[in-house]
C-alpha positions in Angstrom: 36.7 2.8 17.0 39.4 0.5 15.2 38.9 0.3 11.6 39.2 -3.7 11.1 41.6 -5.1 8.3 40.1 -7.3 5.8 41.7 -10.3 6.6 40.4 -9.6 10.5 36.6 -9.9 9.3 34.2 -12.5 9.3 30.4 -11.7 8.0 28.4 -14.9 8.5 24.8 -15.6 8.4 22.4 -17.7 10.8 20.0 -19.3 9.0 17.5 -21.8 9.5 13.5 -22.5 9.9 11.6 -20.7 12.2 11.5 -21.6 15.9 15.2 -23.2 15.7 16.6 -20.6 17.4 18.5 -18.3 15.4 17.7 -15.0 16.9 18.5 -16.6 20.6 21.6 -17.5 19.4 22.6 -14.2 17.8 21.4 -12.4 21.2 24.1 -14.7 22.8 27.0 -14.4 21.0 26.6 -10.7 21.5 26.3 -11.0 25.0 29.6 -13.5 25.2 30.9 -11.0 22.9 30.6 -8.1 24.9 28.2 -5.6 22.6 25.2 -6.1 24.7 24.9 -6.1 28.3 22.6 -8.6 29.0 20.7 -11.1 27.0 17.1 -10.3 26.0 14.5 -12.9 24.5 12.1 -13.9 21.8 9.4 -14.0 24.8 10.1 -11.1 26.3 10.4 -9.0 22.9 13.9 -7.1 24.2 16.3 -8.7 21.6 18.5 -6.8 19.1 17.3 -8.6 16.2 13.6 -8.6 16.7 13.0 -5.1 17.0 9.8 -4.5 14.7 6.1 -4.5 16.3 5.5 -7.5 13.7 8.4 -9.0 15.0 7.8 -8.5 18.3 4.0 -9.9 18.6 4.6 -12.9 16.1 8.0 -14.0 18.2 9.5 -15.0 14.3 11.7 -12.7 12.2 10.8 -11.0 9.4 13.7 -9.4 8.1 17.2 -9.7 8.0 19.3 -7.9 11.2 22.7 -7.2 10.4 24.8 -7.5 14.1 28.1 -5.8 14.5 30.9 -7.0 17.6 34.1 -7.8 17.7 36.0 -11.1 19.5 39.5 -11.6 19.7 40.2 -9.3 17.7 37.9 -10.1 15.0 35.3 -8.2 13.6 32.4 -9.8 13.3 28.8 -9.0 11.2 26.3 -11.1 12.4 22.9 -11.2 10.2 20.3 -12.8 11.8 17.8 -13.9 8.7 14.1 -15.2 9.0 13.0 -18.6 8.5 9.6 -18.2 7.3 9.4 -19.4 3.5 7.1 -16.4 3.5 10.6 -14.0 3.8 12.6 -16.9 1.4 13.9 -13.8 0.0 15.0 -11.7 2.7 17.2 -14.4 3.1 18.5 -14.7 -0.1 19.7 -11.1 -0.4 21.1 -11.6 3.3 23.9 -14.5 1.3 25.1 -12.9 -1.3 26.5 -10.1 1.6 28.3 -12.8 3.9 31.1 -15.2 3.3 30.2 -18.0 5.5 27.0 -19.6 7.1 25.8 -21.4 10.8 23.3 -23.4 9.7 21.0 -23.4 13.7 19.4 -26.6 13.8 16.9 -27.1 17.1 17.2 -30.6 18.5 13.6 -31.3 19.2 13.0 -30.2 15.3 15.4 -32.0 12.8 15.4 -30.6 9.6 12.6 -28.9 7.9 11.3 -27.9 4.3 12.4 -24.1 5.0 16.0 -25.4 5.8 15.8 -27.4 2.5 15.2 -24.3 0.1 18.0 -22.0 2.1 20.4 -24.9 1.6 20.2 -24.6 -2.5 20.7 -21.0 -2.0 23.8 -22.0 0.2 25.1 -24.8 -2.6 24.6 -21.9 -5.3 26.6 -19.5 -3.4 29.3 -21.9 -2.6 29.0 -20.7 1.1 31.3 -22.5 3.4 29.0 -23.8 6.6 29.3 -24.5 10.3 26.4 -26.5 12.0 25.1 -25.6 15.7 22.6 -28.1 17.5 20.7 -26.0 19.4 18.3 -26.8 22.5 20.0 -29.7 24.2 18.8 -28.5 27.3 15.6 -29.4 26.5 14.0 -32.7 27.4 14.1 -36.2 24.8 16.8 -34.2 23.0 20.3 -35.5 21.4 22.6 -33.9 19.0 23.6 -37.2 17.3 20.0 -38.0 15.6 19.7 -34.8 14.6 23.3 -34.6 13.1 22.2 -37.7 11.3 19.2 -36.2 10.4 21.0 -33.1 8.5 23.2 -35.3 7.1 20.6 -37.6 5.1 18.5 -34.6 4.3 21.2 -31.6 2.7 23.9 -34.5 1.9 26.6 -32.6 3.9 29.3 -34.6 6.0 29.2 -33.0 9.5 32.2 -33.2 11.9 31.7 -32.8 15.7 34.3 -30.9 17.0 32.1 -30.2 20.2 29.9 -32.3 22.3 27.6 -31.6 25.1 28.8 -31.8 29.4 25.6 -33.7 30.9 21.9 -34.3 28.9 18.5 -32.2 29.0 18.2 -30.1 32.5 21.5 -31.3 33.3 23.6 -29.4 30.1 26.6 -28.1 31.9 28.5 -26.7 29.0 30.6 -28.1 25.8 34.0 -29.7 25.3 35.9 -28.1 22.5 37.5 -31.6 20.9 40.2 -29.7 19.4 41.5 -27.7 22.2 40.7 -31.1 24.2 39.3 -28.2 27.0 35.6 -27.5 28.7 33.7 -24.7 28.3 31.3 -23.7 31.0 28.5 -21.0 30.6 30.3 -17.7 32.2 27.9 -15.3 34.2 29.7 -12.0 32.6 29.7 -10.5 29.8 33.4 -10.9 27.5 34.2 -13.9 29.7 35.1 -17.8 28.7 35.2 -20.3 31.7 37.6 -23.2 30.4 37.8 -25.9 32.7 39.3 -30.0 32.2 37.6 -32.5 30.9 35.1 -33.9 33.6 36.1 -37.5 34.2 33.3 -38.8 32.7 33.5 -37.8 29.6 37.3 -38.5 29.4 36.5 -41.9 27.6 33.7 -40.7 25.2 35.7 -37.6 24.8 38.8 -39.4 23.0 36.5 -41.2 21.2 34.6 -38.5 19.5 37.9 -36.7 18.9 39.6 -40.1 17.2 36.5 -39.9 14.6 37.4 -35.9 14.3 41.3 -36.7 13.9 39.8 -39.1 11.1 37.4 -37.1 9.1 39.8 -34.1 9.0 43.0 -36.6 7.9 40.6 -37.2 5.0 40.6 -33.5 3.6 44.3 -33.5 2.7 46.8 -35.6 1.5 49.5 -34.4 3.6 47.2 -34.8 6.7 46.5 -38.7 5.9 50.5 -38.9 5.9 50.9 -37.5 8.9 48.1 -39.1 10.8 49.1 -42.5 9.3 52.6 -42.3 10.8 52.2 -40.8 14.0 48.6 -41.6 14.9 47.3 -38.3 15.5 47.2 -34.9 14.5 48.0 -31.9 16.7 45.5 -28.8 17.2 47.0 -26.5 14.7 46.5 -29.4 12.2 43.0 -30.2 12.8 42.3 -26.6 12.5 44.2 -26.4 9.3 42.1 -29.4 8.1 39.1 -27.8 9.0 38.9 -24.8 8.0 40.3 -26.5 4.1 37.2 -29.0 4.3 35.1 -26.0 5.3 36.3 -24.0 2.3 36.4 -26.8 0.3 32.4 -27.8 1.6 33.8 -31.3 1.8 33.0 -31.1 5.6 30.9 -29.6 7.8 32.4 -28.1 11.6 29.1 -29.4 13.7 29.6 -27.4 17.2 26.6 -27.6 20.0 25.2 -25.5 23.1 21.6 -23.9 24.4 21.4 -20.3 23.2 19.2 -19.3 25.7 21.3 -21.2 28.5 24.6 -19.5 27.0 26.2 -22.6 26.5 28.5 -23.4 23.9 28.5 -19.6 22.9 32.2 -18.8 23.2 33.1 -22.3 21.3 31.0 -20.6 18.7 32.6 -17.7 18.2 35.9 -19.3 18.2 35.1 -21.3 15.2 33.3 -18.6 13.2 36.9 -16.9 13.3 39.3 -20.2 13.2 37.0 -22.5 10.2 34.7 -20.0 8.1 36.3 -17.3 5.7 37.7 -13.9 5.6 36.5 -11.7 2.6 40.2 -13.0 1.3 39.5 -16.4 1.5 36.3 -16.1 0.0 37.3 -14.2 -2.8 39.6 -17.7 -3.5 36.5 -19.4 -3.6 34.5 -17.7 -5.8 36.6 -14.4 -7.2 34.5 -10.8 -7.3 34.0 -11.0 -11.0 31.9 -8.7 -12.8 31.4 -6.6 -16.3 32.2 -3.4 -17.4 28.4 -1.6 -17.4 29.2 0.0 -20.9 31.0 -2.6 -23.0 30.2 -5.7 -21.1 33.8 -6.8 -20.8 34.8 -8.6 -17.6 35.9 -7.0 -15.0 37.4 -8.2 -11.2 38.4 -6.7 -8.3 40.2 -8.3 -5.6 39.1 -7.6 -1.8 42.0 -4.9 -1.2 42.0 -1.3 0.0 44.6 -0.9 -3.0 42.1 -1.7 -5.6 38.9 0.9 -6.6 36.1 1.0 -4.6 32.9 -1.2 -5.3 30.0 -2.4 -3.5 27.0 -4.7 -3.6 23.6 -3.5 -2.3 21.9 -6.0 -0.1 19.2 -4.2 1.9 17.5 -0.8 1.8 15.8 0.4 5.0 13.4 3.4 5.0 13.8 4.5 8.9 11.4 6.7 11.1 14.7 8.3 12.2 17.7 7.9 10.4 16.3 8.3 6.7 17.0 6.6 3.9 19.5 4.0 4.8 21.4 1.5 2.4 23.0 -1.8 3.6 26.2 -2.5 1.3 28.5 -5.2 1.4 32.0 -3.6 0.6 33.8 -5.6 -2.2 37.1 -3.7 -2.8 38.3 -0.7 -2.2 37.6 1.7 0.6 34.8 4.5 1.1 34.7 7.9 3.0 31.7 9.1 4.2 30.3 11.5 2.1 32.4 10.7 -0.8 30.5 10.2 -4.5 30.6 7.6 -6.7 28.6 5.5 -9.4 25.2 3.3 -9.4 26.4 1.2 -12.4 23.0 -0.5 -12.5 21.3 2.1 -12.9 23.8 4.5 -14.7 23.6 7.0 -12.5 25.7 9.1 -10.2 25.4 9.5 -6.4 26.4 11.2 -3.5 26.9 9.2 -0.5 26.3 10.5 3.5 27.3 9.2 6.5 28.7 5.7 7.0 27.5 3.4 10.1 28.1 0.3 11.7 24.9 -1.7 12.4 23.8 -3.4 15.4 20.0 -4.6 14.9 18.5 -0.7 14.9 21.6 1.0 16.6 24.1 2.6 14.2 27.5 3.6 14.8 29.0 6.6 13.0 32.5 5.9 11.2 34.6 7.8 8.9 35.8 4.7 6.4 35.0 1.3 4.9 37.5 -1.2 3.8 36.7 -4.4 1.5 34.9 -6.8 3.2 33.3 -4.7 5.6 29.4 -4.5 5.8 27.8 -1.3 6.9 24.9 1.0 6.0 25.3 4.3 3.8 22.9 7.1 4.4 20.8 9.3 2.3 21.6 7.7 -1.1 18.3 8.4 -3.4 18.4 6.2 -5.9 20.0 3.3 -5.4 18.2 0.5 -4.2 18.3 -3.2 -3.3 20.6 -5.6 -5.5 22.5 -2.3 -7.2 26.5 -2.3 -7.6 28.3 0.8 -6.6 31.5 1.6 -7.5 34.6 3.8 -8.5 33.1 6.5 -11.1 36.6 6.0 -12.8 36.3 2.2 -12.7 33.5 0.8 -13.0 31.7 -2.6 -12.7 28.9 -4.1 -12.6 28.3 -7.3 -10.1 25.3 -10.0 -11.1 21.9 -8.5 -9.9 19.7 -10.5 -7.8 17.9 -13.6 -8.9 14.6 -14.0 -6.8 11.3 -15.8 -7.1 8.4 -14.2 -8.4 5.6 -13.4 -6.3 3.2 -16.3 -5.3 0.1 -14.9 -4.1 -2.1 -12.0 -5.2 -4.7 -9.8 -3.0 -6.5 -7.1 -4.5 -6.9 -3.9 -2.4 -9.0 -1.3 -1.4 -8.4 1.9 0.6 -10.7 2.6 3.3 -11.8 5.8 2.9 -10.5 8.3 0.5 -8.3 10.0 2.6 -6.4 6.8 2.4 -6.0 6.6 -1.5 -3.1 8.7 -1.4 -1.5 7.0 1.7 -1.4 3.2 0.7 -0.3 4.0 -2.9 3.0 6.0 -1.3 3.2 3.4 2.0 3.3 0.5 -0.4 5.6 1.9 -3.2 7.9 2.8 0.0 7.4 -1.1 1.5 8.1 -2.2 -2.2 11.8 -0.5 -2.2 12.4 -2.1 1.3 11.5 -5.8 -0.1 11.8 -6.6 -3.6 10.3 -9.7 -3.7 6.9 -7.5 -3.0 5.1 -6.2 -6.6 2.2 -3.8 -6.2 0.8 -2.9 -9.5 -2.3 -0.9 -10.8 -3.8 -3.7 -13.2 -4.9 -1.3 -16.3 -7.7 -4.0 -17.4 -9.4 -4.5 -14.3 -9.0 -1.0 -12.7 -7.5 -3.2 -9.2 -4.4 -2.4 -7.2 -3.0 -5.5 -6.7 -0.3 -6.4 -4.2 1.5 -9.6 -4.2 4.0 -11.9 -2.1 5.5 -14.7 -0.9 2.7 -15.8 0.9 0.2 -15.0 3.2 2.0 -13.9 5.9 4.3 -12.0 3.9 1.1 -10.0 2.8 -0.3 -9.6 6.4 3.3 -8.3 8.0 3.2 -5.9 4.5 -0.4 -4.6 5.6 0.4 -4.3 9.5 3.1 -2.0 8.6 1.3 -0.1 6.0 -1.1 0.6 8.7 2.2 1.2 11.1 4.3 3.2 9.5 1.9 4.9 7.0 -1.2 5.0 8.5 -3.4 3.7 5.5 -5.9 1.4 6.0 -7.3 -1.4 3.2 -9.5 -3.9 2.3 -8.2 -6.9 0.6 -10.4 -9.4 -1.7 -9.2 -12.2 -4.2 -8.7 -10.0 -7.8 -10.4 -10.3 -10.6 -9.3 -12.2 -13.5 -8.9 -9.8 -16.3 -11.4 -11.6 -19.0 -11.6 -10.6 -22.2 -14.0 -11.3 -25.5 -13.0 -11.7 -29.1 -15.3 -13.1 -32.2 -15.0 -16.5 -34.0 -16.8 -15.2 -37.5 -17.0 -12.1 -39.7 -20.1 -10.3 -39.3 -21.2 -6.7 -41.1 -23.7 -4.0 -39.6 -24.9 -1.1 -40.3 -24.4 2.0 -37.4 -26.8 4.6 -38.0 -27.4 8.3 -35.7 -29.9 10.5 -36.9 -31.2 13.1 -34.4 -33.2 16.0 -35.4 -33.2 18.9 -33.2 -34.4 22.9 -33.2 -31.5 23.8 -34.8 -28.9 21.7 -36.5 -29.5 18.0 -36.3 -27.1 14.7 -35.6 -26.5 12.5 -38.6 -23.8 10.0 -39.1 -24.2 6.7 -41.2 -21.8 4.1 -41.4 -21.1 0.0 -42.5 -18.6 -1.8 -40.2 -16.9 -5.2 -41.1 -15.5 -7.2 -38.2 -13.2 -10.5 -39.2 -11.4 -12.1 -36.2 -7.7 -12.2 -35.9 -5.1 -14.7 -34.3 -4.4 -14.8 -30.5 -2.6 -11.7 -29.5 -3.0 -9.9 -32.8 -5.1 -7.0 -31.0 -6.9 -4.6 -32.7 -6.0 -3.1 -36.2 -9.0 -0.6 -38.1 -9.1 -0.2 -41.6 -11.0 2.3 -44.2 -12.4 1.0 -47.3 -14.6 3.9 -48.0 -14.3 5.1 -51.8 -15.8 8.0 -53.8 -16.9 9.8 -50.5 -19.3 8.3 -49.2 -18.1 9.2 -45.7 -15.6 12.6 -45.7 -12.6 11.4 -44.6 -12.2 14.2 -41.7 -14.7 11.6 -40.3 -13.3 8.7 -40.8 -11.0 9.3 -37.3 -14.0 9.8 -35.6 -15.2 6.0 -36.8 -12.3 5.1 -35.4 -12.5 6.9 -31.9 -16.2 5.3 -31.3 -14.6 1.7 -32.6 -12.1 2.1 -30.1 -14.2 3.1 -27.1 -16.4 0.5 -28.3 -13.9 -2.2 -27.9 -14.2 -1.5 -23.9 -17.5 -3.4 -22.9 -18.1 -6.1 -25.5 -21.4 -7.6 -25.8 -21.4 -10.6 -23.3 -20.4 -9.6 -19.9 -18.7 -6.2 -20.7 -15.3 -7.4 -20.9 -12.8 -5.7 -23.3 -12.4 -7.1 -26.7 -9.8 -8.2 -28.7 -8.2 -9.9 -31.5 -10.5 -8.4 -34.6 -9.8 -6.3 -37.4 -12.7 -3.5 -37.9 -13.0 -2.0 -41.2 -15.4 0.9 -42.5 -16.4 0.1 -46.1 -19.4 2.3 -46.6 -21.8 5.2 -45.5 -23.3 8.5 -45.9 -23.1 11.7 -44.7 -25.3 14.9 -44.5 -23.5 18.2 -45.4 -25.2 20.2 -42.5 -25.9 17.7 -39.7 -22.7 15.3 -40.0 -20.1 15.9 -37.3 -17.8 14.2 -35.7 -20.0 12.9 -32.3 -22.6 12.4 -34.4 -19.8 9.5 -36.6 -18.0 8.7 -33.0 -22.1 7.4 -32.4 -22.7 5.7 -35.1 -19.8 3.6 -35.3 -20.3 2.5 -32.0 -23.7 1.2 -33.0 -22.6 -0.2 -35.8 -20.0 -2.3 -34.0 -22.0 -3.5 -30.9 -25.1 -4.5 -33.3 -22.0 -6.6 -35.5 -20.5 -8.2 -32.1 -24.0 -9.7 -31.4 -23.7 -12.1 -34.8 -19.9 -12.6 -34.9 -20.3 -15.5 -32.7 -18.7 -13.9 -29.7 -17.0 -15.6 -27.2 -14.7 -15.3 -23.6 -11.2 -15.7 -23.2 -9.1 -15.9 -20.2 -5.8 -15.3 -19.3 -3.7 -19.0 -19.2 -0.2 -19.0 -17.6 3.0 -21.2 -17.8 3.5 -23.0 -14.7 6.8 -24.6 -13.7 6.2 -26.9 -10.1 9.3 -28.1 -8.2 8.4 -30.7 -5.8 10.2 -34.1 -3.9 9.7 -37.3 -6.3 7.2 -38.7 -3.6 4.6 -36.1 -4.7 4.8 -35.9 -8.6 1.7 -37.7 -9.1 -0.4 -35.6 -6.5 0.5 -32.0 -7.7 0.1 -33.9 -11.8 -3.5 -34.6 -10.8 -4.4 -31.4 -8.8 -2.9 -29.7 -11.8 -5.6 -31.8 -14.0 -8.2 -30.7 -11.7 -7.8 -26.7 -12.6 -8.0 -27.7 -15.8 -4.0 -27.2 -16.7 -2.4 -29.3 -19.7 0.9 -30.8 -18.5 4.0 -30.3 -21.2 6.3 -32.5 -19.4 8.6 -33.6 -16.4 11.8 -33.5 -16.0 14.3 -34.0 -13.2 15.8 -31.2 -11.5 18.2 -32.2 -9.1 16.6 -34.0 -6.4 13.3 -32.9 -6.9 11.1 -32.9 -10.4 10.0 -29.9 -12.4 6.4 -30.3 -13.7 5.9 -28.1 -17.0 1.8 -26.9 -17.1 -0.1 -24.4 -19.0 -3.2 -23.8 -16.6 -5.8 -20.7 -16.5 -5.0 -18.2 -14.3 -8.6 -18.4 -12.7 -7.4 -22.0 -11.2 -4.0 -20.4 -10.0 -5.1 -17.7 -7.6 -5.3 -19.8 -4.7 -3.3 -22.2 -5.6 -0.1 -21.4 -2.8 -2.3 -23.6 0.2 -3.1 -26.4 -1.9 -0.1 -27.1 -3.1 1.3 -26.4 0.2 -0.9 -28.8 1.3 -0.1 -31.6 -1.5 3.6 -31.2 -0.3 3.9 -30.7 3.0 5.1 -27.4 2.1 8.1 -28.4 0.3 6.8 -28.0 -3.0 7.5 -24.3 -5.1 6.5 -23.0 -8.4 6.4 -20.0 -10.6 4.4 -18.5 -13.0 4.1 -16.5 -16.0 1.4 -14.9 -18.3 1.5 -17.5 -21.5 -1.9 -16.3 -23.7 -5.2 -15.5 -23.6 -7.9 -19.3 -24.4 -11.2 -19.3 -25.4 -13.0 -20.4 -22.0 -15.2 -23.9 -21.9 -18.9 -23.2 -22.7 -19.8 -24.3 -19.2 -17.5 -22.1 -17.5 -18.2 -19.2 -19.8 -21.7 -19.2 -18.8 -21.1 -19.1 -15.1 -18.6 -16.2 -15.1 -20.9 -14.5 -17.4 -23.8 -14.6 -15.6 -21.7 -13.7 -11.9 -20.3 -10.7 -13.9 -24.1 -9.5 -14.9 -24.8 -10.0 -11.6 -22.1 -8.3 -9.7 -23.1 -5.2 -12.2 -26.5 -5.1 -11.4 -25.5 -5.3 -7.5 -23.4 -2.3 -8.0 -26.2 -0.5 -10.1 -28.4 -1.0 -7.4 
């Protein structure tokens, strides 16, 4: 196999919603490209991309596929990337290892919400774009509404520089404006049919390339000259212009086809190598800057085989057959397989294996990587998913990944116990592969809790827990972890006396409890003077406090926020011990709780809503309704960011609703604020569920 040259590489994304089209379109610029035989489908469940059982039986895309070929000398990396928001994130790790993006747009769809949120990952990025109206062969469908469409919605300035031969059933091919020529759909594999322009589209033709000429004469100075004195521009300076505005993101390349017909495929891939960037260009755009992972100096590199090797980490794959496998976007440098080098993230030091070029789950041994190349590493043990590799002798450290938090949370049960052992590994294993997955053990209320994006992102996570793992669950809403505190001091007396055959229990001691302020915890204090209680038992007060402190006295929920102090007691020389102490002072505390006015708190979190200006009002008053305080609003680009403190009891279902409110283009995130005392009226219904959940399980 060749190994490419940097400045002979293109790694582009296809993103859009669901149901556009992008994993047709991937399957047929490999076919026109020659790495695939013949062209599978979405239906059918055959294509290179969609090659997991969840994949297969949902028909959507549910992680990332990188796609290796080669046209015209060109090496091409394809990723084909979900468009659920459910797998937002997949997405996001997908950008920040290409250099360029074809934004798939179906023509019966428009623009959607999903396409929305990619596109502010895209403007963060700086990611040059080309646009491809898909579907034209299908019936009421036009590429100039839905260009129009794009336009209004992402504020982008698109320029045709393709249109559709015939309408519906009748699609016939493309005409490539620049190279004024037709492109027909071949029947082979590696073949372009170029034909002339049919007649009737000679006059619509020279229009649509006039308004081309125009909008790329805009992008340059030197091109408004020229078109100003001679009226035109020739091919090589339309393509100059182009691929500037592209760069630039003044302009947008709009090309248009049927992926499933083939048509418009080859026009594609043309443009992909003449308008969207090499991992040179790119670097001009925004420059591989970094730190130095021990002083924190910046650092660069520039995409050359001449300078030290680093990497970005973009994807981590745990395969059935090939292992451990690592998806890195080569920055600099090169890389032999088997060669060692640093983690800088984590400070650690590894030993690489082979080297492969992907294509969806087929991987292609090779000896080297250059810069700019994207490939998978095998058998690395630590490193995982947004990690920098590098040089050991020159090091850096890129910008880690900067996801959204988890949005919904299921708590989960194995099966059976044979299972306990299985989810806990399947999931921690799931977790590496996806980072915007967090499964956690939730100390207070004894839960395993797994959350996501959503709730298909939690149902494709437990179909391949059951898949690849074998570990079956039982999923419920989790419990909010309550807790109980007091409002006044109160004193009591804890008192064990037990008399026995032999030696007896005795322990005898006065307890103090005076609330503290939110989040203070728990301090314990000893006031005992002249000996009232030997202070080798004072520990043991202590230990019985402590355990105390577990159930409190209303529903058994942990308590907090109090200082305990032990001011007084008595002891018998014989029958005192330190059980008999550890007793007594847990007497002594839950008789105090009872008149220290206790009360329940929950746990209240800081919300932060992003939603259009149209629906501000709506997501302000469902926010009311869970009984949230609103801080503020405040503009945040296009939308508005609504600033609320609401209890997390009102939160745990709150993904649908607001989903709902917002016709799914509203987001938000969250995180734990403090702990509130709960409303009387609310307090007395959890109370009484808790008491009765206890007595169910009692029973």
């Amino acid at each position: 196999m060749k190994q490419p040259r940097t400045e002979t590489i293109r790694n582009i994304a296809l993103v859009s919603y669901t149901g556009a089209g992008k994993t047709s379109l991937s399957e047929a610029l490999l076919y026109t490209a020659g790495a695939i035989p013949a062209m599978g489908s979405v239906t059918s469940g055959n294509t290179v991309s969609d090659s997991e059982p969840e994949e297969i039986h949902r028909k959507i895309s549910v992680s990332a596929a990188v796609l290796h070929c080669d046209w015209k000398e060109t090496t091409l990396n394809l990723v084909d990337t979900p468009g659920a928001l459910s797998f937002l994130g997949e997405t996001q790790t997908a950008l920040r290892a290409v250099d360029g993006v074809v934004i798939v747009l179906g023509a019966s769809s428009g623009v959607r919400t999903e396409l929305e949120k990619i596109w502010n990952t895209i403007k963060e990025l700086r990611l040059p774009c080309l646009l491809f109206v898909n579907e034209l062969d299908k019936e009421r469908t036009a590429w100039e509404p839905v260009l129009e469409g794009c336009e209004k919605a992402l504020g982008l300035k698109g320029l045709p520089v393709s249109i559709p031969i015939g309408r519906e059933s009748q699609l016939d091919g493309v005409v490539d404006l620049v190279g004024q020529v037709a492109y027909r759909p071949a029947r082979e594999a590696n073949k372009v049919l170029q034909a002339s322009i049919p007649a009737e589209l000679t006059g619509p033709a020279a229009e649509a390339r006039k308004k081309l000429v125009e909008g790329v004469a805009e992008t340059d100075d030197q091109l408004v000259e020229k078109y100003l004195a001679d009226g035109d521009l020739s091919r090589d300076d339309i393509m100059q212009g182009l691929k500037a505005g592209a760069l630039a993101r003044s302009v947008v390349p709009v090309l248009c086809g049927s992926a499933t017909r083939n048509i418009g495929t080859s026009a594609l891939l043309d443009a992909l190598i003449a308008y969207l960037p090499s991992p040179r260009d790119a670097a001009t755009i925004s420059p591989l800057a970094g730190v130095h992972p021990h002083t924190g100096d910046p650092v660069t590199r520039q995409p050359s085989p001449s300078d030290p090797f680093s990497g970005y980490v973009f994807k981590t794959i745990i395969d059935p057959f090939m292992g451990r496998l690592t998806y890195v976007r080569v920055l600099s440098g090169t890389l032999q397989a088997d060669s060692g080098f640093s983690n800088s993230t984590r400070k650690l030091k590894e030993k690489g294996g082979h080297l492969f070029h992907i294509l969806g789950k087929k991987y292609t041994q090779v000896p080297t990587l250059c810069a700019g190349e994207v490939a998978a590493i095998g058998k690395l043990k630590d490193t995982q998913t947004g990690d920098t590799i590098c040089d050991d002798h020159s090091p850096i450290l890129y910008p880690g990944l900067q996801l959204a938090k988890p949005v919904m949370s299921f708590a989960l049960e194995p099966k059976s116990k044979a299972d306990v052992e299985k989810v806990s590994l399947g999931l921690h294993k799931l977790v590496e592969e996806d980072p915007t997955l967090e499964f956690v053990r939730n100390q207070e209320t004894k839960e395993m809790i797994l959350s996501g994006m959503g709730q298909l992102h939690v149902d494709v996570t437990f179909e391949k827990l059951r898949r690849k793992y074998g570990a079956e669950v039982t999923i419920h809403t989790p419990k909010v972890p309550y807790k109980e505190t007091i409002r006044k001091m109160a004193q009591a007396q804890g008192k064990y006396k037990k008399q026995t055959g032999g030696h007896g229990q005795y322990g005898d001691c006065w307890l103090q409890l005076d609330p503290l302020p939110r989040g203070a915890g728990f301090t314990f204090e000893n006031k005992v003077v002249g000996g009232a209680i030997p202070r080798n038992f004072i520990p043991a007060v202590e230990k019985g406090v402590v355990e105390a402190l577990h159930e409190g006295s209303l529903a058994g929920f942990p308590v907090v926020d109090l200082r305990v102090t032990v001011y007084d007691g008595s002891y018998h020389t014989v029958d005192s011990s330190e059980m008999s102490f550890k007793i007594a002072a847990s007497l002594g505390f839950k008789k105090a709780m009872e008149t220290a006015h206790p009360v329940l708190l929950e746990p209240v979190m800081s919300v932060e809503v992003t939603t259009p200006d149209e629906f501000v009002g709506a997501v302000i008053g469902d926010l009311n309704s869970r009984r949230g305080r609103i801080l503020g609003v405040t503009a945040k680009g296009s939308a508005q960011s609504i600033k609320a403190v609401v209890p997390l009891a009102e939160m745990l279902k709150y993904t649908p609703s607001l989903n709902s409110l917002t016709g799914g283009r509203g987001t938000y995130v969250m995180e734990f604020s403090t702990y509130e005392e709960v409303p009387r009226e609310h307090a007395t219904r959890v109370i009484e569920e808790h008491k009765t959940a206890k007595q169910a399980v009692a029973q």
